[in-house]
Legacy VTK file of the C-alpha trace (Angstrom):
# vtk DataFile Version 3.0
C-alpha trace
ASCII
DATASET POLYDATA
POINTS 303 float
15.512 43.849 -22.036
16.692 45.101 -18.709
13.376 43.815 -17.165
14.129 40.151 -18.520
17.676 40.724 -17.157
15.988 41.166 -13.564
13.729 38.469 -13.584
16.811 35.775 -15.228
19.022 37.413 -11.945
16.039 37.208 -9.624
15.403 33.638 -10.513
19.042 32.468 -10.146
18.845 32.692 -6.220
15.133 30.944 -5.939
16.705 28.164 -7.916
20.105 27.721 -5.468
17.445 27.672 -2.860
15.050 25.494 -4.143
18.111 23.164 -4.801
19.697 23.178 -1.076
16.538 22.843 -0.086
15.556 19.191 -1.861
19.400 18.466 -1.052
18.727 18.823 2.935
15.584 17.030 2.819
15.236 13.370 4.434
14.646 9.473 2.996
10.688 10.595 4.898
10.661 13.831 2.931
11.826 12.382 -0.560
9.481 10.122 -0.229
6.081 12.585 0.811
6.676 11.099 4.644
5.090 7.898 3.383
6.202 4.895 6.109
9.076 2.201 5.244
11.319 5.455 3.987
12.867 6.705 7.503
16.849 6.555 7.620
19.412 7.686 4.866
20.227 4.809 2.740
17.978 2.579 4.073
17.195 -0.202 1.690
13.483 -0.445 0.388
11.235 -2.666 2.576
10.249 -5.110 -0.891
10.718 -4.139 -4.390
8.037 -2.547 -5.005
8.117 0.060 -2.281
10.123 2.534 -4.632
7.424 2.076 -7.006
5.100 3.042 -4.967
6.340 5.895 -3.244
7.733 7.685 -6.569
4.181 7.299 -8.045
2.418 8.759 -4.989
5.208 12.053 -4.784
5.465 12.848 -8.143
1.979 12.817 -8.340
1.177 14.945 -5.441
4.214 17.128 -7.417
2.173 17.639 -10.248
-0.662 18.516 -8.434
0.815 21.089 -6.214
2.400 22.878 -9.316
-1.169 22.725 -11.068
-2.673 23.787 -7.699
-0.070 26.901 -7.194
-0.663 27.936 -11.195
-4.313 28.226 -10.743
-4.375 29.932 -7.514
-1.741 32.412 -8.795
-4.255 32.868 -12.021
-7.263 33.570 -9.722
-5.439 36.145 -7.547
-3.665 37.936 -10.450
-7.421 38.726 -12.236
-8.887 39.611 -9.053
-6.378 42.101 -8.545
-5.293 43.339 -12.311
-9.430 43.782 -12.915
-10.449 44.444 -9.813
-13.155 47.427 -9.730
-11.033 50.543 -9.405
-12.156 53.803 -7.597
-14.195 55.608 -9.536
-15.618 53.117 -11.853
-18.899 52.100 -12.682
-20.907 48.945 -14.180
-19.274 46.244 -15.708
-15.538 45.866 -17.291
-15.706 44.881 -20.932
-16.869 41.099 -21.733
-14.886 39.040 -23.932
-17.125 35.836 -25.308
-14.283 33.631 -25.905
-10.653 33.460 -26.274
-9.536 30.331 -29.096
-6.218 29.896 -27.856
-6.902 30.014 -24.041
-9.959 27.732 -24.307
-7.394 25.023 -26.381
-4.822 25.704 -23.455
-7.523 24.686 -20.555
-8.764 22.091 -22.827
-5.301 20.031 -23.946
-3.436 20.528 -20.515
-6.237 18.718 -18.500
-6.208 15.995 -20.901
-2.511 15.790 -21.084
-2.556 15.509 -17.371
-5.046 12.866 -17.013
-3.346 10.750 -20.142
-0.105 10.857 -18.362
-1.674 9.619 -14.744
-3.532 6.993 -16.065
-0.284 5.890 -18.177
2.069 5.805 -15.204
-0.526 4.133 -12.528
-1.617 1.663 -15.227
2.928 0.634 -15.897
3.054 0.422 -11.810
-0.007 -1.325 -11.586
1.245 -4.128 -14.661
4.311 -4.153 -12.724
3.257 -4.657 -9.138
0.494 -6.970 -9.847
2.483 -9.529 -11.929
2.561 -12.823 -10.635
5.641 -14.820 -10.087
5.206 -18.424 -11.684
7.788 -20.182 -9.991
8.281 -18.303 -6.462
10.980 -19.402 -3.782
8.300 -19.607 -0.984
4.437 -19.575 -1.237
2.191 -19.054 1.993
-2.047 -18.573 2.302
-3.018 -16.297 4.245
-6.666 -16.285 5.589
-8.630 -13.616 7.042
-11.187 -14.206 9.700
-13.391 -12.182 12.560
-10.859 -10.846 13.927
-7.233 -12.840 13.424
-5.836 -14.077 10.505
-3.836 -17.858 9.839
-0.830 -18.248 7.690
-0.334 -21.266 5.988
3.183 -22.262 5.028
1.801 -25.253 2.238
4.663 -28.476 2.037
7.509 -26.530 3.324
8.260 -29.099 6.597
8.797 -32.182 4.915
6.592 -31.711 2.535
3.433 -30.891 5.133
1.757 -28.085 6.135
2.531 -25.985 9.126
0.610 -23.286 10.111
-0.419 -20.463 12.766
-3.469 -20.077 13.862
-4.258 -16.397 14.837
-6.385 -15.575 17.882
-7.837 -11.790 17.981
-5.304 -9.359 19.888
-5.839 -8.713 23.142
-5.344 -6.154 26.189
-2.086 -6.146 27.757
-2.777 -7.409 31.270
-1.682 -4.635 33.518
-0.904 -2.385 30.902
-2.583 0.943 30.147
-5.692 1.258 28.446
-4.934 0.655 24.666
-2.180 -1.211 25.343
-2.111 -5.004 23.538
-0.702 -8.065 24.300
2.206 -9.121 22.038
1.817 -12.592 22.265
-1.554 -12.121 21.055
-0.717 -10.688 17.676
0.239 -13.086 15.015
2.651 -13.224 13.299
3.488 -14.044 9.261
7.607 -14.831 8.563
8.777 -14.214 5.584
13.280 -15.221 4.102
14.596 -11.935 3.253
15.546 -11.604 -0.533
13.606 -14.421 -1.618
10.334 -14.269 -4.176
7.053 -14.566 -1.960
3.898 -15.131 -3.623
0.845 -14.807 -0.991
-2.286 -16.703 -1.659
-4.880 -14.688 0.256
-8.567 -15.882 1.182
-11.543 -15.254 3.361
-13.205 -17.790 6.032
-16.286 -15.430 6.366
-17.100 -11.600 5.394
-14.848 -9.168 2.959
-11.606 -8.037 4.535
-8.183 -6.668 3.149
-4.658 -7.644 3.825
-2.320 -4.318 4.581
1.550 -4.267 5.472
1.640 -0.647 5.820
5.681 -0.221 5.180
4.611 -1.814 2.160
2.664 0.644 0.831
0.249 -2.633 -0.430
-2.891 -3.641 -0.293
-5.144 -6.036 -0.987
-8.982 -6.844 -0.846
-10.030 -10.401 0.878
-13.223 -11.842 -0.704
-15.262 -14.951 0.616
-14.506 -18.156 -2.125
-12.359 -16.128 -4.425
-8.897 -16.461 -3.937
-6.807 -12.806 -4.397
-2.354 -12.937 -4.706
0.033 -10.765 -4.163
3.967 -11.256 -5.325
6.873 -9.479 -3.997
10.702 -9.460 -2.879
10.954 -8.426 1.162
14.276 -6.545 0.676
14.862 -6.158 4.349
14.750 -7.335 7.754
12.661 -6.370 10.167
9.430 -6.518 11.658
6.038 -4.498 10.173
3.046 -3.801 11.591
-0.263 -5.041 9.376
-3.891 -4.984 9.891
-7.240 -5.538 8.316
-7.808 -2.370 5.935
-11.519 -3.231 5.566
-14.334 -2.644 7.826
-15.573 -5.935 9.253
-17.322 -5.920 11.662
-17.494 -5.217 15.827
-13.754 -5.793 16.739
-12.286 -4.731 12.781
-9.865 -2.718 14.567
-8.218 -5.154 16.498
-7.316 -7.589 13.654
-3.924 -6.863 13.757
-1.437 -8.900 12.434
3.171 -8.532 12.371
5.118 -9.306 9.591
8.816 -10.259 10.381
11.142 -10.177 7.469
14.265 -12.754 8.463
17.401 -14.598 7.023
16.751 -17.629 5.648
17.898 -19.576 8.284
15.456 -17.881 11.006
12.710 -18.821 8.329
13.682 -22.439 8.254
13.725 -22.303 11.884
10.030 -20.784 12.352
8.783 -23.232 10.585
10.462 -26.188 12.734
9.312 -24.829 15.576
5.391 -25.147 14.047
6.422 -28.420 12.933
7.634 -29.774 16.535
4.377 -27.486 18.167
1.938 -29.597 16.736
1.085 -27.375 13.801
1.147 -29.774 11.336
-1.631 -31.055 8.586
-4.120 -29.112 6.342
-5.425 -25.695 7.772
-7.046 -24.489 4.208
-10.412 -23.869 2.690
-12.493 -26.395 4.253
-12.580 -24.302 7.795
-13.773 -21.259 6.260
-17.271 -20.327 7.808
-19.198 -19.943 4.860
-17.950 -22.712 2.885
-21.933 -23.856 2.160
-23.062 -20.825 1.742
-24.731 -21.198 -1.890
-22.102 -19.983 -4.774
-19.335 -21.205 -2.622
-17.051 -23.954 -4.262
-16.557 -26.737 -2.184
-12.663 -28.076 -1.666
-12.095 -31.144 -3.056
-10.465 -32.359 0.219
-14.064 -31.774 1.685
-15.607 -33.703 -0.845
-13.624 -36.281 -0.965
-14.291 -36.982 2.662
-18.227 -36.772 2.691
-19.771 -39.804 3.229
-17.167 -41.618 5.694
LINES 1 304
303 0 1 2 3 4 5 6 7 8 9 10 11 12 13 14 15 16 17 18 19 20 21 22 23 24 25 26 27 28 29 30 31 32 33 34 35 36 37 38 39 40 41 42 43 44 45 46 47 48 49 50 51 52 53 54 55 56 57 58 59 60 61 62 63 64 65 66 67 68 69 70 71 72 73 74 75 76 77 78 79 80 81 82 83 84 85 86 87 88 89 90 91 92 93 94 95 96 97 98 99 100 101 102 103 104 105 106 107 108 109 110 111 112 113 114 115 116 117 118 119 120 121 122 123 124 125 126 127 128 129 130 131 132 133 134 135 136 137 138 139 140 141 142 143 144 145 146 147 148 149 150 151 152 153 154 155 156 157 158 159 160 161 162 163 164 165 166 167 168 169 170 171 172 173 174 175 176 177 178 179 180 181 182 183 184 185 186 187 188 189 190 191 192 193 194 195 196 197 198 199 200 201 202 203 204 205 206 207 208 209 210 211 212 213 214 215 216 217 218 219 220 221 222 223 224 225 226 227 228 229 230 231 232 233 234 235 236 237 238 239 240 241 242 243 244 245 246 247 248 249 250 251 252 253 254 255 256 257 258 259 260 261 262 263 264 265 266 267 268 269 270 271 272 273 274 275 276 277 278 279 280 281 282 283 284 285 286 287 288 289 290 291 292 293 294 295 296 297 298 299 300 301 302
C-alpha cells in the first residue's frame, strides 16, 4: 500500500509538469512545427490545414509513446536479467507466454486498424470534390514553370498567366531569384476553389507547402484538388516531383486575397492581352500515342 501511495504522489508532480508544459507550448509546437501554424490564434491557411496537421501530431504521438514503451521494455530485461557476478550458463528459458504473445499480437493490430481508419476519414474528407465551386482555375505544369488558367471568369473568356522558369536575381547573391520571375496563382479568400491540374509534358506534382497538400501531375489525365483558402497571404509552392535538369527551380507563389483584389488580377490579364484559350491543346505531348486529343484541336484540323 504505502508503495502505491508513493508512486500516486510521485506521479502528481510529472502530471502538473507535463500540463504547464503543453500549456507554454506554441501554434508551431501544437502543431509538430509543421509550416502555416506560426502565431497564436492565427487562422488556418484553408480548411483542411487542421486536418492535416492533427493527423500528422497525433500520429507521431502515438508513435513516440509506443517507441518510449518498448525501449523502456528492452532496458528493464537487460538490466533485471542481466548475467550477475558469479553466474554461469544460461538463465532459465521460458517457450512461450499465452497472454504476452496475445498482448504483442492485438496491440499492433489495434494500432494499425486505428491509423488506417483515421487517414482513410481525412483522406474521404480532403479529397471530396466540390460540385458547384465559387471559382475554378487549371493549373498546368511544364519544364520548369507552370500556367494558371482562370476559365470564363472576364466576361465570360479566359485569362491566363503564362509562367516562365525562375530566374537569378540580377546583382543579387548567388541563390538569390528574381521575383518577377516566379509566377504567381491568386486565389478570393473564403471562397470554394476547385483546381483542375494537368501536365504539358513529363510527371510533376503541385505543392503549397502551408498547405500541407499535395498533388501528383500526370501527362493526359487530369488530377483536382478542392479547398477553402481561409487566409490572406502569400505561400510559397513548387514542383514536389523530380523532373528533370532545372526541377528545382519550378517554383511557383500563391497569393490568397479579398475578393476584390481577385477581381482585379484578373482585369489586369484581361487588359494585358491575356485573353483566349491557354488549355490542353499546347501541352507537348498531346500526340504522343494514348493521349486524347481536345476537341478544340480537332475541331480545327483541316482549315
Amino acid at each position: 500500500m504505502r508503495s502505491k501511495r508513493r508512486l500516486r504522489w510521485a506521479s502528481l508532480p510529472l502530471a502538473a509538469a507535463l500540463v504547464a508544459v503543453l500549456a507554454g507550448c506554441t501554434q508551431a509546437e501544437l502543431h509538430g512545427y509543421l509550416p502555416g501554424f506560426n502565431n497564436e490564434g492565427e487562422t488556418p491557411v484553408t480548411n483542411h490545414t487542421e486536418r492535416v496537421a492533427a493527423l500528422w501530431t497525433h500520429s507521431w504521438i502515438v508513435l513516440l509513446v509506443v517507441g518510449v514503451l518498448t525501449w523502456a521494455l528492452i532496458i528493464w530485461a537487460i538490466v533485471v536479467y542481466r548475467r550477475r557476478k558469479g553466474q554461469t550458463g544460461l538463465p532459465v528459458q521460458m517457450r512461450y507466454n499465452m497472454p504476452i504473445e496475445i498482448l504483442y499480437t492485438v496491440i499492433p493490430l489495434i494500432l494499425v486498424v486505428g491509423f488506417f481508419a483515421f487517414t482513410a476519414r481525412d483522406q474521404a474528407a480532403i479529397e471530396t470534390q466540390y460540385k458547384n465551386p465559387d471559382v475554378e482555375i487549371q493549373v498546368f505544369a511544364k519544364q520548369w514553370s507552370w500556367d494558371f488558367v482562370y476559365p470564363k471568369s472576364v466576361d465570360g473568356q479566359d485569362v491566363w498567366t503564362a509562367g516562365v522558369q525562375a530566374r537569378q536575381l540580377e546583382g543579387g547573391k548567388p541563390g538569390e531569384l528574381d521575383p518577377k520571375s516566379i509566377p504567381e496563382l491568386y486565389l478570393p479568400v473564403g471562397k470554394t476553389v476547385k483546381i483542375a491540374l494537368e501536365s504539358r509534358d513529363v510527371i510533376h506534382s503541385f505543392w503549397v507547402v502551408d498547405f500541407l497538400y499535395k498533388k501528383d501531375m500526370y501527362p493526359g489525365k487530369t488530377n483536382y484538388m478542392s479547398f477553402i483558402p481561409q487566409r490572406e497571404g502569400e505561400f510559397v509552392g513548387k514542383c514536389a516531383e523530380l523532373c528533370g535538369q532545372d526541377h528545382s527551380m519550378m517554383l511557383f507563389n500563391v497569393k490568397v486575397v479579398s475578393q476584390a483584389e481577385y477581381d482585379q488580377h484578373l482585369a489586369d490579364l484581361k487588359a494585358a492581352g491575356n485573353v483566349g484559350n491557354f488549355g490542353s491543346e499546347f501541352n507537348r505531348n498531346q500526340n504522343l500515342p494514348g493521349i486524347d486529343k481536345p476537341a478544340e484541336a480537332e475541331k480545327g484540323e483541316g482549315h
